[in-house]
N, C-alpha and C positions, 0 to 999 in steps of 0.2 A: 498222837495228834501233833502235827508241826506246829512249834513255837513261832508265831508271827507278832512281835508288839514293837510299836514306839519307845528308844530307851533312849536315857539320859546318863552317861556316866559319871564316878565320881573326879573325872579329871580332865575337868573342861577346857583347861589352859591351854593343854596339846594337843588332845586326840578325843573326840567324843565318838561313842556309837550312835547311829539314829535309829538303826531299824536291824529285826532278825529275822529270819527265815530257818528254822534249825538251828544250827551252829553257823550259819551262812551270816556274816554281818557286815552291812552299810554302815563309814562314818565318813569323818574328816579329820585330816590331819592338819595344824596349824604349823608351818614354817616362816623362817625368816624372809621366804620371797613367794609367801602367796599360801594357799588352800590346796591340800590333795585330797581328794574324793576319792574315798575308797571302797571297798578294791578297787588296786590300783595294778596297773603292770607298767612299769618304770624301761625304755629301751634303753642300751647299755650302749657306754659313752666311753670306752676305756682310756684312751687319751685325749677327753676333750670334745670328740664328737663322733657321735653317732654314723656309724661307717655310711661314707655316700650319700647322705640326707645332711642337712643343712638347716639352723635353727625355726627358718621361716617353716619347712615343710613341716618340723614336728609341731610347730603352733598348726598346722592343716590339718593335718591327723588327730590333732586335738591332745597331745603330749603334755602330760602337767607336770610332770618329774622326769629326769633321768639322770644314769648311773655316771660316775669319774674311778677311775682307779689308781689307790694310793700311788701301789709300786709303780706302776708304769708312768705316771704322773713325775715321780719322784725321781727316775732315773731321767725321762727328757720330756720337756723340757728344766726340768726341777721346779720345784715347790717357792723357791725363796723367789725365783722371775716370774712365775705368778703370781705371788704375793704383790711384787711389784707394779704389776698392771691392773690391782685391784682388787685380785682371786681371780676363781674360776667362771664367775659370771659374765665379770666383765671382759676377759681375756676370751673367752668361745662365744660371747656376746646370745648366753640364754640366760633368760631376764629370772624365770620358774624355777622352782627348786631340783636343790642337787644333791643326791646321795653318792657318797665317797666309797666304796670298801677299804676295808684296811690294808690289803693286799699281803692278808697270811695266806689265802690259796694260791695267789699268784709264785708267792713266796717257796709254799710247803713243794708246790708239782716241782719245785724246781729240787729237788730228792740228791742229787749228784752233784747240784753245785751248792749247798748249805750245809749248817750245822744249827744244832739245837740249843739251848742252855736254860738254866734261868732266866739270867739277864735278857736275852731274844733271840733272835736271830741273827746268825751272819749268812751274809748268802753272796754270790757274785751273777754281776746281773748279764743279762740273757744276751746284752747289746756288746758287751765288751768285754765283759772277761772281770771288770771292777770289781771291789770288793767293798761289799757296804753291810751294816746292823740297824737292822729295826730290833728297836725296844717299843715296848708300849709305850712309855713317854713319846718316842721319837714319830713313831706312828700318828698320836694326837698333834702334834707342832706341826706334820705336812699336810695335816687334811686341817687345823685352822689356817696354817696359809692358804690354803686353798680355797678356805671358808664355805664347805660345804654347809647346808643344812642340816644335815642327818650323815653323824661321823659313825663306823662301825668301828667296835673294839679290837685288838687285835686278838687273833685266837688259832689255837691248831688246828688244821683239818685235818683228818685222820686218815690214811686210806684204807678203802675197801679191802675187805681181810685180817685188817688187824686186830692183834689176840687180845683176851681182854686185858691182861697184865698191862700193854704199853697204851689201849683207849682208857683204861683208870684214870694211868698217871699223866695223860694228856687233857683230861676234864678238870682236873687240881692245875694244871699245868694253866688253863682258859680260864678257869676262875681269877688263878691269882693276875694273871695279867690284864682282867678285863678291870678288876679293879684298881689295878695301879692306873691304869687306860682314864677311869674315873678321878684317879685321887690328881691326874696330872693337870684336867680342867678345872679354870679356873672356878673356886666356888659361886661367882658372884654370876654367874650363866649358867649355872644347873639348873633345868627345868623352867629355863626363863622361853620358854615358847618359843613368838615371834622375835623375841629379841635377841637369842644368839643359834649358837650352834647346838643340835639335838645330839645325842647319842646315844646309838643302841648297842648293847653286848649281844653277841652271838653263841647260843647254848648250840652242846656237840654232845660226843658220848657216844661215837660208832652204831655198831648194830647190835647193842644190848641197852636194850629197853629200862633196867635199871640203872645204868648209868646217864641215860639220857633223862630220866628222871633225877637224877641226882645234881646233873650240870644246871637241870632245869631250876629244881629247888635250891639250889647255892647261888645261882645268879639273881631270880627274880624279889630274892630276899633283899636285895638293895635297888636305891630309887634310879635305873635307867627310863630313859624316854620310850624304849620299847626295848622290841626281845626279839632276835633271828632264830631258827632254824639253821643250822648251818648243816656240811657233811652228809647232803643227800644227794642225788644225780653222782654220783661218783662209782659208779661201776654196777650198784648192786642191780635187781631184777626188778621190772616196773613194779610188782605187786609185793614185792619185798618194800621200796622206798614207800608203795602207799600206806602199807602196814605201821610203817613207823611216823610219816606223815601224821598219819590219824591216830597214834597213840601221844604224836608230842605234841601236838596244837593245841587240844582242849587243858593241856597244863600251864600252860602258859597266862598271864593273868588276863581277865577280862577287859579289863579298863585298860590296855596298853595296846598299841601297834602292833602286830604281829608281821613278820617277813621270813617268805621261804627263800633263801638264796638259790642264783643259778638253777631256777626252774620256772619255767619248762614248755612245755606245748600245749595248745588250746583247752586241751582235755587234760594235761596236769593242772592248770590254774584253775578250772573249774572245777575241779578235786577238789583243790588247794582249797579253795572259797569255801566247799564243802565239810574239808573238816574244819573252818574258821580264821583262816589267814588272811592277810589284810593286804599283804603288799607283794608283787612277785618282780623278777627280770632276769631275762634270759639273754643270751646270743642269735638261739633259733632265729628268729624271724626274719635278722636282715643278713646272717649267715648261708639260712636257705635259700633266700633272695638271690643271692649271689651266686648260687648253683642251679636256679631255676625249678626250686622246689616252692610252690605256694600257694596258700589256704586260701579258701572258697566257701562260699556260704552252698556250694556242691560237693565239696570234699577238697583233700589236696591231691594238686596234680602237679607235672612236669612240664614249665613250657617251650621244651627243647623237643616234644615230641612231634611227631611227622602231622599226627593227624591234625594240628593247629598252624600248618603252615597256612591252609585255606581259608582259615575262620574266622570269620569277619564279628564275632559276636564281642560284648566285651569283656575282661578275664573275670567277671563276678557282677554278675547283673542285678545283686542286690548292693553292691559295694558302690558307696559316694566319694570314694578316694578319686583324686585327679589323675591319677594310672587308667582307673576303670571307664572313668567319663568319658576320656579322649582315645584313648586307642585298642585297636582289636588286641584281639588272641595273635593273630597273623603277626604282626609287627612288631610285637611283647617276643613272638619266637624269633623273630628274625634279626631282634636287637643284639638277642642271647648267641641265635647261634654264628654271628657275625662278631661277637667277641665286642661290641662296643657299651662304651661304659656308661649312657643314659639306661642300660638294662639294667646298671644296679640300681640305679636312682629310683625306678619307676617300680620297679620289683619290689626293692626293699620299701618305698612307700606303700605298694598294696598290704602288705604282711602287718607292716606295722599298723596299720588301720584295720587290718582283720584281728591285733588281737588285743588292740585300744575298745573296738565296737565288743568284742568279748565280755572284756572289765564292764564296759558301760553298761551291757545286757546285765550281767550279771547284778548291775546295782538297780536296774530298774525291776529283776527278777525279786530281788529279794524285800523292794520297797513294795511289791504287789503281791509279794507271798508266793508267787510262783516258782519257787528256783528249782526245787524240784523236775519242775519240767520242761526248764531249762538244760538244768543235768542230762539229764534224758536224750535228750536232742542231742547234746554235744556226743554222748556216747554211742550215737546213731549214726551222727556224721563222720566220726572218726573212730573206726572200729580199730585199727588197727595200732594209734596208740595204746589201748590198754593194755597189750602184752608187756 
C-alpha cells in the first residue's frame, strides 16, 4: 500500500517534510531570503544569471531558487567585487534564494589543466591560462563572499570508468575535505537557518554501490544542513544512473534536504522525486531552448521544423507562460530560424515553466497521494528519455 501521511520532522529550523506519497516527499526549505517548496528544480545561473532570462521573468515562471557557480564566479568577475557590492543578490539583483556549487566539477572536467593533492586543487582557469588553488577553506570564503544561501562542499567527482582503487581513495579524499569545508564556517552560523549561510556536503563513490554507501555513511554522520548526490549524469547508461539513484537516495537521512546535482530532464526529476529527492538543477531546459528543442505538455518537439512554419496554434496549449499566451508556433520558428535572439528569451521561458509546473505537479501529486500516477503520465509522455 502507498504510504500517504502528514509528517512533521525532527528539524524544523531548516527543512520540514509535510507530506509523503511513497518515498515521494513535500516540504520546505527555510533560507536566508525566503521559503523553497520542495521539490524543487533550481534553473542554473553559472555566472550570475540565468542564460537569456532576466530576474523579473524567473519571478514569471514562478523561480524560488537558482544556482551561481563558485569557480566561474571566482575567476570573473571575482568573489571579493561581489562581495563588495553586497553578494550575489544584490549585485544580479535576485531578491530569492541562491545555491552556489563549489565548482569541483567545474574544476575536476578540466582533467589537462589541474592537479590533485591533499591540500586541493591547482588548476589553471579555462579564460587565461591563470593558475589558481581551491582548498576547501578557499572554496567556503568565495561562496560567503558571495553569500549564498545553500554553500556546497568542495568534493571530487570521479569520472565515469573509474576503478575502484582510485573511487576509494577519492570518497576519503570528499570526506576529509567536506569536513575541513565544515570546520572552516564560522561556528556561531551552523545550522542557524534563516540567519546565515546553509551547507551541504556532497556524497560520491562512483559506480560501486559500496562505496557510495560508505561516502554516504562517513558524511551524514556529521551535522550538514543537507546532503547531495553528486557524480551521476556523467557518462554512465540512463538505467545504470537510475539504479544507483534509487540505491543512494533512501540512504540518506530523512530529516535533511536531499539534492541530485546536474540532473536532469522531466522524467529524471520525476524519477528523482520518486526515489525521494528534494531538490534538482540542470542546464537542459534553457540549453535546449537555445537549440530549439522544447517540452510540451504533448511531448518534446523541434521548433525549427518545416511543419510549424504555418502554425498558428500556440507552442503548449496547456502552458501559462507568456511564450505560450502571446505567440504561435509559426513565429517561435521563425525567431529560431532567423537566428534572432528574443528566440532565446522566449524558448528558454517556456522550458523553464515546463519544468517549474513539473516540480509544482509533482508537490500537488504527492500532497493528494497521487504521484504515482503522475509517474505514469510523465513516462507516457516521454518515452524516449528512459533509455
Amino acid at each position: 500500500m502507498t504510504q500517504h501521511a502528514a509528517i512533521t520532522t525532527e528539524y524544523p529550523g531548516v527543512f520540514r517534510i509535510l507530506a509523503r506519497d511513497g518515498a515521494a516527499r513535500r516540504g520546505v526549505l527555510h533560507t536566508a531570503h525566503g521559503m523553497v517548496h520542495t521539490p524543487i528544480f533550481m534553473p542554473v545561473g553559472t555566472v550570475g544569471s540565468v542564460k537569456a532570462i532576466a530576474p523579473d521573468d524567473l519571478d514569471a515562471v514562478g523561480a524560488e531558487i537558482i544556482l551561481g557557480n563558485t569557480y566561474h564566479l571566482y575567476l570573473r568577475p571575482g568573489d571579493e567585487l561581489v562581495a563588495r557590492r553586497g553578494g550575489l543578490h544584490e549585485f544580479n539583483a535576485w531578491r530569492k534564494p541562491i545555491l552556489t556549487d563549489s565548482g569541483g566539477f567545474q574544476v575536476f572536467s578540466l582533467s589537462s589543466l589541474r592537479t590533485l593533492t591533499e591540500e586541493g586543487v591547482t588548476f589553471r582557469s579555462h579564460l587565461d591560462g591563470s593558475k589558481h588553488i581551491f582548498t576547501p577553506e578557499k572554496v567556503i570564503s568565495i561562496q560567503r563572499n558571495l553569500n549564498s544561501d545553500i554553500m556546497m562542499a568542495l568534493d571530487e567527482c570521479v569520472p565515469y570508468g573509474a576503478d575502484r582503487t582510485y573511487t576509494e581513495q577519492s570518497v576519503g579524499l570528499t570526506t576529509r575535505w567536506a569536513l575541513r569545508c565544515r570546520d572552516a564556517y564560522p561556528p556561531h552560523l551552523l545550522h542557524s537557518g534563516a540567519a546565515g549561510n546553509l551547507l551541504f556536503a556532497i556524497t560520491q563513490g562512483g559506480f560501486f554501490k559500496d562505496l557510495r554507501e560508505r561516502s554516504i555513511e562517513e558524511l551524514t554522520r556529521h551535522p550538514f544542513d543537507g546532503f547531495a548526490i553528486g557524480g551521476l549524469s556523467v557518462g554512465e547508461s540512463k538505467p545504470e544512473m537510475m539504479e544507483f539513484l534509487y540505491h543512494c537516495a533512501p540512504l540518506l537521512p530523512q530529516d535533511k534536504p536531499r539534492y541530485l546535482m546536474g540532473v536532469g530532464t522531466p522524467l529524471d526529476i520525476i524519477r528523482g522525486i520518486d526515489a525521494g529527492v528534494d531538490m534538482f538543477d540542470c542546464v537542459l531546459p534553457t540549453r535546449n531552448a537555445r537549440n530549439g528543442t522544447l517540452y510540451t505538455s504533448q511531448g518534446k518537439i523541434n521548433i525549427k521544423r518545416r511543419e510549424f512554419a504555418e502554425d498558428d496554434g500556440p507552442l503548449d496549449p496547456c502552458c501559462s507562460c507568456y511564450t505560450c499566451r502571446t505567440f504561435s508556433r509559426a513565429y517561435l520558428r521563425h525567431l529560431y530560424t532567423a537566428k534572432e535572439l528574443l528566440s532565446f528569451r522566449l524558448n528558454s521561458l517556456h522550458n523553464l515553466m515546463f519544468f517549474l509546473d513539473t516540480v509544482r505537479a509533482a508537490r500537488r501529486a504527492i500532497a493528494e497521494g497521487q504521484f504515482a500516477e503522475l509517474k505514469a503520465r510523465y513516462e507516457a509522455l516521454f518515452p524516449e528519455e528512459a533509455l
